[in-house]
N, C-alpha and C positions, 0 to 999 in steps of 0.2 A: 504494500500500500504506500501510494507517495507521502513523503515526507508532509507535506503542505496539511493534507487530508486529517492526519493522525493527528496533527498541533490542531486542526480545527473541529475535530471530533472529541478531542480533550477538552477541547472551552464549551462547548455545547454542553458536555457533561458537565462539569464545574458551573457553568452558569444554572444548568438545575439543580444541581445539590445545593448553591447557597440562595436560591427560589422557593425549597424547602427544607430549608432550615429550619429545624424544629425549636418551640422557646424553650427557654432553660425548665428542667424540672420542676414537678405541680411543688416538694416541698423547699424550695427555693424561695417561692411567693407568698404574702400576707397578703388575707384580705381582710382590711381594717377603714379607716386608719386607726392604730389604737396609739392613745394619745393620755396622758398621764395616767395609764393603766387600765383607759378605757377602749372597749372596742367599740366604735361606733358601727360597722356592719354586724346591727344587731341580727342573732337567729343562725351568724354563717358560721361555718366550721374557721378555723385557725389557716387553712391552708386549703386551695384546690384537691383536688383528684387528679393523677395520674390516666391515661387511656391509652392505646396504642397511637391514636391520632397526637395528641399532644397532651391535654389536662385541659380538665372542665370543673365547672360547681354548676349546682342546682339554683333558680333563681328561689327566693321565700315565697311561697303563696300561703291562703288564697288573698293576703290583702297587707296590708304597714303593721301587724299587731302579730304576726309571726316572722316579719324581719326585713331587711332590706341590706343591700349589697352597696356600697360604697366605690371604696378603693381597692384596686390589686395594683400591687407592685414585688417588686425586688430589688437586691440592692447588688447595683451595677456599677456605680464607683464614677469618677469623672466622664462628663462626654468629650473632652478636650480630642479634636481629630474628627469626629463622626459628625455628618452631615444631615440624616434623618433616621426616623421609625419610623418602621413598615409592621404590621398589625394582619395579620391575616386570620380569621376566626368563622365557626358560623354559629346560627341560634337555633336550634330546633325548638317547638313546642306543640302542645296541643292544639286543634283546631279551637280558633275562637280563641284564644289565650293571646292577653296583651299585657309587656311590659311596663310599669308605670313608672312615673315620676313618684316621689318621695313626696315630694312638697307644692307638685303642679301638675296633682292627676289628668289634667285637663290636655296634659300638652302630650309631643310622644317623646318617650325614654330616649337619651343616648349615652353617645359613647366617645370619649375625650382621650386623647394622649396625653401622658403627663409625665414631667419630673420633675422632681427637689432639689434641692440643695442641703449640704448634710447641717447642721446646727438649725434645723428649725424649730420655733417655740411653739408656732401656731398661734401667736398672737397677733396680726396683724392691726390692731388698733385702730381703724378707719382707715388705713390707708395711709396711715403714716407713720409706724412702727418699721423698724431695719428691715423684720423680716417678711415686711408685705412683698415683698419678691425674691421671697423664696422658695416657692411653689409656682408653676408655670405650667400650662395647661394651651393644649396644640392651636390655632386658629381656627377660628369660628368655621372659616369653608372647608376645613377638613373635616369636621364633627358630625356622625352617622347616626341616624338614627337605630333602634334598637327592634328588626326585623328579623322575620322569620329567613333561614339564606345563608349562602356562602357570602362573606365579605372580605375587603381592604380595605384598611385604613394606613394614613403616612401624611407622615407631615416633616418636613423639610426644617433645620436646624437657624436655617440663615433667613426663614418666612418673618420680616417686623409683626405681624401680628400674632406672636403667643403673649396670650394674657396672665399675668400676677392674679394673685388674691383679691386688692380694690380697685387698684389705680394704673397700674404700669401695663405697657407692651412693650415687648422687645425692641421695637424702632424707636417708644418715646424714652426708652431708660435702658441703653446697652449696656451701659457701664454693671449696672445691677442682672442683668440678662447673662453677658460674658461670664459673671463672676459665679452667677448659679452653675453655665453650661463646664466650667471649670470644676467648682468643687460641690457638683452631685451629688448625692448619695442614693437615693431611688428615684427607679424608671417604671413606668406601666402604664395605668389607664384608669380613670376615673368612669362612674357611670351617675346618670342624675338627669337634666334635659338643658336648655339653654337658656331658658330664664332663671329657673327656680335652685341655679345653682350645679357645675356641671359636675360637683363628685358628690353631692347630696344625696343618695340613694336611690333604687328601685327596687321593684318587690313585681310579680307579677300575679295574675286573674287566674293560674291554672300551672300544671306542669309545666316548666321549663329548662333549656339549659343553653349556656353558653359553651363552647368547645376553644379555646384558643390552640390553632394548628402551628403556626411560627410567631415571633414575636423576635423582631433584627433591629438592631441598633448597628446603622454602618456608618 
C-alpha cells in the first residue's frame, strides 16, 4: 500500500478515536454543587453511573419535592492551552415526560457548559465581590435545551460572551476571565433554563435519563 494512503488512513482513524473520546469516568464527577457541606442537587446520588456508553444518572421525578439535579463537574485542573468543550450526550425518557426548570416550570430545561476557578467562596455579593467571576458559564447561543435525542454541545474558549455569576462576560472583564481560564479547578455542565438561573436545577414529569457519551476539553 502507498506510503501516502497509510499516513492518511492513520489520520482518519485518529480523527475518530479523539471524535469518541469517551468522558472521564462516572466516579471522577460530583453532582452537586455541595457547598459548605451542603449538596444542593437534592435526591441525586454523590456520583453518576458508569455504562458501557459512557455514564449516566436518572433525572428526580415525578416533580421538585423528590429532587432536582444541578451541577456535574470534575476536577480538571487549568484550561491554560485549550481552546473549547465539546459535550456530546443524549436524553432518553418516557413518552410525554418533560424536563423542568427548578425555579421556571414555565420555561424548557437546559443545559450550560461550565467552569471554575479553584478558591471559590460562592459568594458573589451582587456582583461585586472578587469572586463574582469565578464561575463562568458557556454563551447564551450555545445553551441547548433539554430534549429527548442525541446531542452536541461546545463552546469555544476565546467566545466574549461567557457569562460570571452577576455582572461580567469574558469580553467586558478579560483580565478576570484569563485568570479563571488559568487557575480552574472544575469543568462540566450546569442544568436549570435561561432565565430562572442556568445551574439552578431540574427535576423531570416521568422516567428519565441523561447518558453523557464524550465530554473533551481541547
Amino acid at each position: 500500500m502507498p506510503r501516502y494512503l497509510v499516513l492518511a488512513l492513520l489520520a482518519i482513524a485518529l480523527a475518530a478515536t479523539a471524535a469518541a473520546a469517551p468522558a472521564p469516568p462516572a466516579h471522577l464527577w460530583e453532582i452537586g454543587p455541595i457547598i459548605r457541606g451542603k449538596n444542593y442537587s437534592a435526591g441525586m446520588p454523590f456520583s453518576p453511573m458508569d455504562s458501557r456508553e459512557g455514564w449516566y444518572f436518572e433525572f428526580p421525578y415525578p416533580n421538585a419535592r423528590a429532587g432536582h439535579a444541578h451541577y456535574l463537574t470534575f476536577r480538571h485542573g487549568s484550561l491554560a492551552g485549550k481552546k473549547r468543550i465539546v459535550m456530546r450526550y443524549r436524553v432518553d425518557a418516557a413518552p410525554g415526560v418533560r424536563i423542568v426548570p427548578r425555579e421556571r416550570p414555565d420555561l424548557p430545561a437546559t443545559l450550560t457548559l461550565y467552569f471554575q476557578r479553584a478558591g471559590d467562596s460562592w459568594k458573589a455579593r451582587g456582583g461585586g465581590g472578587a469572586h463574582e467571576a469565578y464561575r463562568w458559564y458557556a454563551p447564551v447561543h450555545t445553551v441547548v435545551d433539554l430534549t429527548p435525542g442525541k446531542h452536541v454541545v461546545s463552546a469555544r474558549l476565546d467566545d466574549p460572551k461567557w457569562a460570571a455569576v452577576m455582572t461580567s462576560f469574558s469580553g467586558t472583564n478579560p483580565v478576570a476571565f484569563r485568570e479563571a481560564v488559568l487557575n480552574a479547578e472544575r469543568v462540566g455542565f450546569v442544568l436549570g433554563s435561561r432565565q430562572g438561573g442556568y445551574g439552578h436545577g431540574v427535576y423531570a414529569t416521568g422516567p428519565a435519563r441523561l447518558t453523557v457519551l464524550s465530554f473533551e476539553v481541547l
